[in-house]
PyMOL Python script that loads the backbone (N, CA, C, O; Angstrom):
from pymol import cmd

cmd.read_pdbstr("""\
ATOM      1  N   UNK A   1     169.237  60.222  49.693  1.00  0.00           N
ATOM      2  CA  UNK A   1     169.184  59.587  48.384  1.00  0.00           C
ATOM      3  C   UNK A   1     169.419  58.088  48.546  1.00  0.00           C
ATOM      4  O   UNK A   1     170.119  57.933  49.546  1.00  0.00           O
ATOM      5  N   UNK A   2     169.170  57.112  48.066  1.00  0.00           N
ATOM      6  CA  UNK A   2     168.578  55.504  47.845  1.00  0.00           C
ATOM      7  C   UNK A   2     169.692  55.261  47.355  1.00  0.00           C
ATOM      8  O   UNK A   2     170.100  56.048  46.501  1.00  0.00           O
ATOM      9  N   UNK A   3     170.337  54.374  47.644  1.00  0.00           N
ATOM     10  CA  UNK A   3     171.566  53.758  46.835  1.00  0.00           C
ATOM     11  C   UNK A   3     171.081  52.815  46.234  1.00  0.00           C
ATOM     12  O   UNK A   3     170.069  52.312  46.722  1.00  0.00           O
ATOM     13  N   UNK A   4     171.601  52.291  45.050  1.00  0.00           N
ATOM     14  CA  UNK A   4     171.302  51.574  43.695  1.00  0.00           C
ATOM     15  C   UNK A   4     171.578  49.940  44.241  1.00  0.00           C
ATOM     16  O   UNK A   4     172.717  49.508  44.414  1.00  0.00           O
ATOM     17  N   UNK A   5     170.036  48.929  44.530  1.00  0.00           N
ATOM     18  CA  UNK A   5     170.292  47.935  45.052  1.00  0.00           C
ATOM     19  C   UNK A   5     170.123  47.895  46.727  1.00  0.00           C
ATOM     20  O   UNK A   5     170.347  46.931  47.459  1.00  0.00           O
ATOM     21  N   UNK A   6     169.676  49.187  47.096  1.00  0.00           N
ATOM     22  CA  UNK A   6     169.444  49.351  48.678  1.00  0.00           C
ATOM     23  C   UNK A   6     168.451  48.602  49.310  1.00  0.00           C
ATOM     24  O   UNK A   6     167.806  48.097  48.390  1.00  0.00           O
ATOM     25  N   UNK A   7     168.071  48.323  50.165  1.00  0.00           N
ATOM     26  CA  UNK A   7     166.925  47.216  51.030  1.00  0.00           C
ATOM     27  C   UNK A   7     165.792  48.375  51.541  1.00  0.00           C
ATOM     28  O   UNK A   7     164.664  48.038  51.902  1.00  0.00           O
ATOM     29  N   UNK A   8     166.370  50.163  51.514  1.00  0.00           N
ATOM     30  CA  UNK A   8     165.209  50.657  51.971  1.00  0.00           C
ATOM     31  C   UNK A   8     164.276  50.684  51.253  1.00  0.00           C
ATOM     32  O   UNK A   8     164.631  50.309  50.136  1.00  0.00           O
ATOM     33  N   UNK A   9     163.098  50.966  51.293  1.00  0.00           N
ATOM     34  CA  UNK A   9     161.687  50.945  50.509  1.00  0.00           C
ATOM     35  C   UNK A   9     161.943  52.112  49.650  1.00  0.00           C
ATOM     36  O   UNK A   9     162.551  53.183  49.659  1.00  0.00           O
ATOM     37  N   UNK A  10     161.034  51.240  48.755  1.00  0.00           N
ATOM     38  CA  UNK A  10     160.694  52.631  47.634  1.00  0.00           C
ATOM     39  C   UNK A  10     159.693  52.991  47.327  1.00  0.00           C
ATOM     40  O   UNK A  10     158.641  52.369  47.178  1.00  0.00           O
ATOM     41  N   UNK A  11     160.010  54.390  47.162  1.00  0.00           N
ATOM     42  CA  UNK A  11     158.025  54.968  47.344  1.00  0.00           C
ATOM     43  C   UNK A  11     158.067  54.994  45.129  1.00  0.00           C
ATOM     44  O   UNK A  11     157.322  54.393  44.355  1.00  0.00           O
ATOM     45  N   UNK A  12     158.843  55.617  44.926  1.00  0.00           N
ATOM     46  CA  UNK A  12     158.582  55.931  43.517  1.00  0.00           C
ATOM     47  C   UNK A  12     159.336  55.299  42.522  1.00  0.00           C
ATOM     48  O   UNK A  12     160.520  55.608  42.659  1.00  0.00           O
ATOM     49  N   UNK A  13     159.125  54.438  41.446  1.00  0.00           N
ATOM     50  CA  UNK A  13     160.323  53.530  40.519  1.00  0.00           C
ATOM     51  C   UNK A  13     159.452  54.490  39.343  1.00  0.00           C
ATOM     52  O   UNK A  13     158.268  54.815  39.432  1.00  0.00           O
ATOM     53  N   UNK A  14     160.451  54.848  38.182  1.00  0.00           N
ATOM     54  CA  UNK A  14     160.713  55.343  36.810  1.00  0.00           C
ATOM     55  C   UNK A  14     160.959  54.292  35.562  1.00  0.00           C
ATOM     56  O   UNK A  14     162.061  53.820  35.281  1.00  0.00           O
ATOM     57  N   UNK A  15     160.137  54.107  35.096  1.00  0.00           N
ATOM     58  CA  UNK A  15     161.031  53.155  33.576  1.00  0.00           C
ATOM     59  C   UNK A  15     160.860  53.969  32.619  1.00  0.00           C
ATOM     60  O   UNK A  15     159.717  54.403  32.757  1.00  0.00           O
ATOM     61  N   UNK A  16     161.419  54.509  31.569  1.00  0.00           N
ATOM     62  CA  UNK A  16     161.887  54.995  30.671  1.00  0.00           C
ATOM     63  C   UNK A  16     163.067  54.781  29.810  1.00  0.00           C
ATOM     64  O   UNK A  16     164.193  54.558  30.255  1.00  0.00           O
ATOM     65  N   UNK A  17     162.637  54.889  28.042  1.00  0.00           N
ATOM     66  CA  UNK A  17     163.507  54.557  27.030  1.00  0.00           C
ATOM     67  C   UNK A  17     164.290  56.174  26.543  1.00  0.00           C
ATOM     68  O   UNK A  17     163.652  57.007  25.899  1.00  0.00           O
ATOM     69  N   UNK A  18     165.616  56.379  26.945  1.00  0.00           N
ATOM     70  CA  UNK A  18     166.293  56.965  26.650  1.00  0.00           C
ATOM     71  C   UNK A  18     167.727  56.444  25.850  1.00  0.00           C
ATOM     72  O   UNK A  18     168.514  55.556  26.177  1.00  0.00           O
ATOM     73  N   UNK A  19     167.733  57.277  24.786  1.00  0.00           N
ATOM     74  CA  UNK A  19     168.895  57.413  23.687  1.00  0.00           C
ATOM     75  C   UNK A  19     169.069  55.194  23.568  1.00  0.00           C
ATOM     76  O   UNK A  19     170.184  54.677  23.629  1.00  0.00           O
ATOM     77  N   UNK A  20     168.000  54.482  23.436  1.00  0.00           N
ATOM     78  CA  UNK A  20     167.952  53.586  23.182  1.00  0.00           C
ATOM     79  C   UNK A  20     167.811  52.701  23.959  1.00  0.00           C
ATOM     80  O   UNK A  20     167.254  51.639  23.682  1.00  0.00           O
ATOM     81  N   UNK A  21     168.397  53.056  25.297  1.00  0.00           N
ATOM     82  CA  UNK A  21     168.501  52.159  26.368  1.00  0.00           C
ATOM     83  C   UNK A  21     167.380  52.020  27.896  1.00  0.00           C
ATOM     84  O   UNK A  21     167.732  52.808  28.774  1.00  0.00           O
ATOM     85  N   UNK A  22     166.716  51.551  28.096  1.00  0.00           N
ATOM     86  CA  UNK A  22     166.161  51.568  29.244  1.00  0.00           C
ATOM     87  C   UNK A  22     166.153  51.507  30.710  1.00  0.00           C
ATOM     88  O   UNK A  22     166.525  50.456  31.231  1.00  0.00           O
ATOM     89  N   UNK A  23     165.781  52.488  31.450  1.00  0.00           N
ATOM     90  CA  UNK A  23     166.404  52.721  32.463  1.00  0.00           C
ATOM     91  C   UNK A  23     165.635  52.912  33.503  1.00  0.00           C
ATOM     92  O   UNK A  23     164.565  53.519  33.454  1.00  0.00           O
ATOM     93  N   UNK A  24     166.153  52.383  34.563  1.00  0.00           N
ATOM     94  CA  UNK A  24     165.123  52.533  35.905  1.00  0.00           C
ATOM     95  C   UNK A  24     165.509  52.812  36.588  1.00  0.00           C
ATOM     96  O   UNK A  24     166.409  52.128  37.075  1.00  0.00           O
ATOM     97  N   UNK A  25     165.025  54.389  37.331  1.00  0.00           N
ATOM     98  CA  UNK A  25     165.338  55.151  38.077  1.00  0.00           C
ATOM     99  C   UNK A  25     164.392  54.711  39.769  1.00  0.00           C
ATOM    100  O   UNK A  25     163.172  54.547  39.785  1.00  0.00           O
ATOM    101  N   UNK A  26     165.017  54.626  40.658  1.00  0.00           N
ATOM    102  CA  UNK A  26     164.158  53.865  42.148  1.00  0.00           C
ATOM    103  C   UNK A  26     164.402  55.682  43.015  1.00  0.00           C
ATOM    104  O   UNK A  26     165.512  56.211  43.077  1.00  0.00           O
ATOM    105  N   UNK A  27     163.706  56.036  43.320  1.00  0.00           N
ATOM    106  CA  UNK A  27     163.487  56.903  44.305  1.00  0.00           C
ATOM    107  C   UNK A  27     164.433  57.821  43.908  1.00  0.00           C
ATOM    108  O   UNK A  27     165.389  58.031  44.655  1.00  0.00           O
ATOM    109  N   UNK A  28     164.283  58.683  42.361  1.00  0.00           N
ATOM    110  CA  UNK A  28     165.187  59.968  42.192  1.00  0.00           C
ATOM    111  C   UNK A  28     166.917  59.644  41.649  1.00  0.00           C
ATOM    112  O   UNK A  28     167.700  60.389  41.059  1.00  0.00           O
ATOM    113  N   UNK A  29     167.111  57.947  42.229  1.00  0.00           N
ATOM    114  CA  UNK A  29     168.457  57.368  42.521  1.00  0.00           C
ATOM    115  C   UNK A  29     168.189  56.315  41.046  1.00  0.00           C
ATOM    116  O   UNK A  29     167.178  55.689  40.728  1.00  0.00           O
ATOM    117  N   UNK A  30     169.710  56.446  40.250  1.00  0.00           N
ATOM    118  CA  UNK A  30     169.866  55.272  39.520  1.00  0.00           C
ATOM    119  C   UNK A  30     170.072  54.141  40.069  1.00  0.00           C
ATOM    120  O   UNK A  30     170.901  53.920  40.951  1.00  0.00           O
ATOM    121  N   UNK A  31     169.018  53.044  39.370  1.00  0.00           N
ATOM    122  CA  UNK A  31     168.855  51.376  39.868  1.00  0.00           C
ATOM    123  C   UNK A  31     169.595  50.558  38.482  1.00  0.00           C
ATOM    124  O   UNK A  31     170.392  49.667  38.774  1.00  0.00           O
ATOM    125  N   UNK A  32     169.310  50.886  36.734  1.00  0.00           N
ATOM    126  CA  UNK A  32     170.100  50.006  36.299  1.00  0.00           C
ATOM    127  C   UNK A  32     169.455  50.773  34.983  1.00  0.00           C
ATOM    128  O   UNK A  32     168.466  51.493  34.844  1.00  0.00           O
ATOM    129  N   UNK A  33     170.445  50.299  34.110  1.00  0.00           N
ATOM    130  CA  UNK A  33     170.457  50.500  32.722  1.00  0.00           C
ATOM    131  C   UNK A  33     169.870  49.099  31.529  1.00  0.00           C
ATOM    132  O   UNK A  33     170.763  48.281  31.307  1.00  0.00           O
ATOM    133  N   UNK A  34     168.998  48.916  31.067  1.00  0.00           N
ATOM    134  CA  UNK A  34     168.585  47.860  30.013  1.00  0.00           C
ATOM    135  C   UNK A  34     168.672  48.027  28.654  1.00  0.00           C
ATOM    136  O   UNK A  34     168.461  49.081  28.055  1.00  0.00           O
ATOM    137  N   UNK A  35     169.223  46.164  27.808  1.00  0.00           N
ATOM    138  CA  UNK A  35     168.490  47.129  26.084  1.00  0.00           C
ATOM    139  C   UNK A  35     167.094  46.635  26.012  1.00  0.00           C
ATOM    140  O   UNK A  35     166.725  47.108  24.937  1.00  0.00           O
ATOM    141  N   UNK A  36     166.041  45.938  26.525  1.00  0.00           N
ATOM    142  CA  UNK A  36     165.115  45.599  25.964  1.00  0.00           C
ATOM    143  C   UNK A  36     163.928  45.788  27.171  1.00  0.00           C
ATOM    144  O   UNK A  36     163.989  45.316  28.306  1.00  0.00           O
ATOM    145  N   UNK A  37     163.079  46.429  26.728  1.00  0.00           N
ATOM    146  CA  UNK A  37     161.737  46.711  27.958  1.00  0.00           C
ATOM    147  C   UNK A  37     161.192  45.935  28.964  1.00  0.00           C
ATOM    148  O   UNK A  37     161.016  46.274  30.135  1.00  0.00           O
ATOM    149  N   UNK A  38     160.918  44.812  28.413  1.00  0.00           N
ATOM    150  CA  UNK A  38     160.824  43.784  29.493  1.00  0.00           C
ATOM    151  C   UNK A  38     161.591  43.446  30.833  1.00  0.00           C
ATOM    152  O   UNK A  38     161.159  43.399  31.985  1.00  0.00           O
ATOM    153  N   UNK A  39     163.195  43.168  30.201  1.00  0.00           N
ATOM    154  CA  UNK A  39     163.888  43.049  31.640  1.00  0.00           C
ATOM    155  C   UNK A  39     163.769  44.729  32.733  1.00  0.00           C
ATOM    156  O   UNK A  39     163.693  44.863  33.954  1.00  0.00           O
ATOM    157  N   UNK A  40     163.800  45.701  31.678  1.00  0.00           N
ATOM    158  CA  UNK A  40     163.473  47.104  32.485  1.00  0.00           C
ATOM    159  C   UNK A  40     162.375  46.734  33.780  1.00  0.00           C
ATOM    160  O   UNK A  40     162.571  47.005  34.965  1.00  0.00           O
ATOM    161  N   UNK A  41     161.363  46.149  33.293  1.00  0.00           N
ATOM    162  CA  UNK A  41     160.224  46.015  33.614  1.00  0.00           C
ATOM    163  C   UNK A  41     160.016  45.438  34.961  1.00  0.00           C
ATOM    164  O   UNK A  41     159.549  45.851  36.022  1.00  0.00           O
ATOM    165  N   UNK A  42     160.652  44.079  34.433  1.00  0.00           N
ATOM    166  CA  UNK A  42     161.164  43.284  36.089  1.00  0.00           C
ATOM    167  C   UNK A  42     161.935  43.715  36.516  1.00  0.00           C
ATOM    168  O   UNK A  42     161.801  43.753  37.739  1.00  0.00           O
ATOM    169  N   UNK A  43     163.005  44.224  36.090  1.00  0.00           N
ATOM    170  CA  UNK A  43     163.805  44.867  37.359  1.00  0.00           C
ATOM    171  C   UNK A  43     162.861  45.876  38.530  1.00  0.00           C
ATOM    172  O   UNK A  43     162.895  45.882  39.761  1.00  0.00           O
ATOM    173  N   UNK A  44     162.025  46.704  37.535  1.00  0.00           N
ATOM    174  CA  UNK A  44     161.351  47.914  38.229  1.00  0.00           C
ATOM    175  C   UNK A  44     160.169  47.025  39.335  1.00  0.00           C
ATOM    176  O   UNK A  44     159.711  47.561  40.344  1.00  0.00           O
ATOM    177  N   UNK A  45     159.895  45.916  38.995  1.00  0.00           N
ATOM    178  CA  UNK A  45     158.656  44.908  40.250  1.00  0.00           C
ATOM    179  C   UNK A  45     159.820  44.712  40.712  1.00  0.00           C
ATOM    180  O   UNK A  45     160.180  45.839  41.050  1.00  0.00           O
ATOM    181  N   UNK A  46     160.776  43.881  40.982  1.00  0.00           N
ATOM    182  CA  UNK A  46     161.614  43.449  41.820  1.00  0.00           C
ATOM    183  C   UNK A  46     162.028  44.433  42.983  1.00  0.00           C
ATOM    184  O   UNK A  46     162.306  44.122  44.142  1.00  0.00           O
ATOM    185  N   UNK A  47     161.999  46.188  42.191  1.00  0.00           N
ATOM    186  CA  UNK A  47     162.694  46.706  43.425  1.00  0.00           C
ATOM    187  C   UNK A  47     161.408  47.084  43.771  1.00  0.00           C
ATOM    188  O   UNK A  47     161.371  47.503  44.928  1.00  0.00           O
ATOM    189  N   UNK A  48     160.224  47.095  43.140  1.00  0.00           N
ATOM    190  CA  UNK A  48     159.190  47.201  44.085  1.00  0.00           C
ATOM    191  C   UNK A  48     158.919  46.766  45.242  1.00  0.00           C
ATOM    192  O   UNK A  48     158.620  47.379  46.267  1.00  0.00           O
ATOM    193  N   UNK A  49     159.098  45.084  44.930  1.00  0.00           N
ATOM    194  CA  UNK A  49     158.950  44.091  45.712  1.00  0.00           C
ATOM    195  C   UNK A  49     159.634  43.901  46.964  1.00  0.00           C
ATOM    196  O   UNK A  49     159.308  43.112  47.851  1.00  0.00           O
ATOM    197  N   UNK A  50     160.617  44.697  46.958  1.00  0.00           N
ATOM    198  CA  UNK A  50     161.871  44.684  47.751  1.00  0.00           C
ATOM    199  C   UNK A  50     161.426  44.528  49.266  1.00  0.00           C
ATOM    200  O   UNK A  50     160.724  45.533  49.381  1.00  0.00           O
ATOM    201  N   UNK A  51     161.395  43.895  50.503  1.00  0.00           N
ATOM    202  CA  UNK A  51     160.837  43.934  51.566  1.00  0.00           C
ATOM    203  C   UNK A  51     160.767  45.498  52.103  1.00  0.00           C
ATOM    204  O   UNK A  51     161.475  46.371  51.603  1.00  0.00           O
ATOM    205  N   UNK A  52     159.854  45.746  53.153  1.00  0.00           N
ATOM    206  CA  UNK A  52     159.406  46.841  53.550  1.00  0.00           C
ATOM    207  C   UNK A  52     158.894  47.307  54.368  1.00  0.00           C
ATOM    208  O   UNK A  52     158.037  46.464  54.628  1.00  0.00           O
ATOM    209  N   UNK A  53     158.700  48.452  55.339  1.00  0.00           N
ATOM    210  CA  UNK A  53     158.156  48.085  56.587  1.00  0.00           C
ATOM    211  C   UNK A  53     156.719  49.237  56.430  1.00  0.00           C
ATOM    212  O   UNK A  53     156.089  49.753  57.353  1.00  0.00           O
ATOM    213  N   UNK A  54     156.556  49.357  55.302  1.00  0.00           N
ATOM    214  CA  UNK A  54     155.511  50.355  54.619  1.00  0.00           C
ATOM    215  C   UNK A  54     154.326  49.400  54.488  1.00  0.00           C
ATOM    216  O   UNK A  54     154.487  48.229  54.145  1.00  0.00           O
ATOM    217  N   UNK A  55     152.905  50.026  54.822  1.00  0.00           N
ATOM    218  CA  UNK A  55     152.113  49.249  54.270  1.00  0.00           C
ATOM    219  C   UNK A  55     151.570  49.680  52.659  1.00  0.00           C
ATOM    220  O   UNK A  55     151.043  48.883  51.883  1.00  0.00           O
ATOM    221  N   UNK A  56     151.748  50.655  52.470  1.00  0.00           N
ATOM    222  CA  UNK A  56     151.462  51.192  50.977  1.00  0.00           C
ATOM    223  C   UNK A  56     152.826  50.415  49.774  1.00  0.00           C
ATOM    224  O   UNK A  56     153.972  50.228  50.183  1.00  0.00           O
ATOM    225  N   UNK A  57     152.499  50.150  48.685  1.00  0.00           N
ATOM    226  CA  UNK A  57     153.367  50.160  47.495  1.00  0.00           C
ATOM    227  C   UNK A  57     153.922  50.968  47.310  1.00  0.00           C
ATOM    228  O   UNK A  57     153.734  52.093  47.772  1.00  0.00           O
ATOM    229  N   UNK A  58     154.983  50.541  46.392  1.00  0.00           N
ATOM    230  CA  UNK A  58     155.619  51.592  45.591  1.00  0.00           C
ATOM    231  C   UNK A  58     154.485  51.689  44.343  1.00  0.00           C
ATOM    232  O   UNK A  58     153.580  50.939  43.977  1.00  0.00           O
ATOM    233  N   UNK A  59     155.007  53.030  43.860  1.00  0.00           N
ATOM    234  CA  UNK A  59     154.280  53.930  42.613  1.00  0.00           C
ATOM    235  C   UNK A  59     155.371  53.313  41.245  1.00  0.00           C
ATOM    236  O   UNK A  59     156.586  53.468  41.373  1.00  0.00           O
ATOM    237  N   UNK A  60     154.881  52.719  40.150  1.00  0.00           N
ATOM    238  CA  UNK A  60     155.733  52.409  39.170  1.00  0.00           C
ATOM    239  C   UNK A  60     155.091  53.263  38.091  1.00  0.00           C
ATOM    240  O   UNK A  60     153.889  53.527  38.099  1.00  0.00           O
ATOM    241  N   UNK A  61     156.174  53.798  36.906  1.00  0.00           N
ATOM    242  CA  UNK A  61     155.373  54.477  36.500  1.00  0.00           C
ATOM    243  C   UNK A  61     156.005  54.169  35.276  1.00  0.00           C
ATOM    244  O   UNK A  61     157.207  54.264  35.525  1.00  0.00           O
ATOM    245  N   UNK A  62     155.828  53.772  33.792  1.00  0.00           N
ATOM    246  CA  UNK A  62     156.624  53.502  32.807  1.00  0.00           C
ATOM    247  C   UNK A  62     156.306  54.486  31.696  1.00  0.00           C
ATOM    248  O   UNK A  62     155.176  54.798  31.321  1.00  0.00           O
ATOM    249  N   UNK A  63     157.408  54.908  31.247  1.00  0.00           N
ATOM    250  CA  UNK A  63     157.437  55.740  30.170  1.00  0.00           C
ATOM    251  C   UNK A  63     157.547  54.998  28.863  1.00  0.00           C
ATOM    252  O   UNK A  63     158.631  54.486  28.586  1.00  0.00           O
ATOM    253  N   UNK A  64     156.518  54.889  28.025  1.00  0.00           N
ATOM    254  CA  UNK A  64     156.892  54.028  27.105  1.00  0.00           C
ATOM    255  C   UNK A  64     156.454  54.820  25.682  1.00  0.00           C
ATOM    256  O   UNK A  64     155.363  54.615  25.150  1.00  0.00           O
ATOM    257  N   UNK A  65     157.381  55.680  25.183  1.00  0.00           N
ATOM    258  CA  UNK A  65     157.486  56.077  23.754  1.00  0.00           C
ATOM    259  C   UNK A  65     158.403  55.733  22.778  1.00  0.00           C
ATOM    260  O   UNK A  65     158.294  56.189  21.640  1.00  0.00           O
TER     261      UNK A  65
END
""", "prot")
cmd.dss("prot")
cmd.show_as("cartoon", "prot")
cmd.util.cbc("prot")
cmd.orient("prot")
């Protein structure tokens, strides 16, 4: 399991609005809690972005209802 803020790569990031708050889940592992979608958003590229020794991306996937 990925610790929250880890340097390993991530294959899969989650954004989703639950009970008000937005939240981005990095590889199964909690990464951070938001109130407004946007910062969700960048947080979820940032840990995309995260260096890597993968040549594929990460998968972002946003839940937005």
């Amino acid at each position: 399991m990925t610790r929250q803020g880890s340097d390993d790569e991530a294959r899969f990031i989650r954004v989703s609005k639950q009970h008000g708050m937005w939240q981005v889940i990095r590889d199964g592992a909690f990464y951070g809690h938001y109130r407004d979608r946007q910062p969700a958003i960048d947080a979820a590229r940032a840990a995309a972005l995260l260096p890597s020794t993968r040549s594929s991306p990460a998968e972002v996937v946003i839940y937005d209802s």
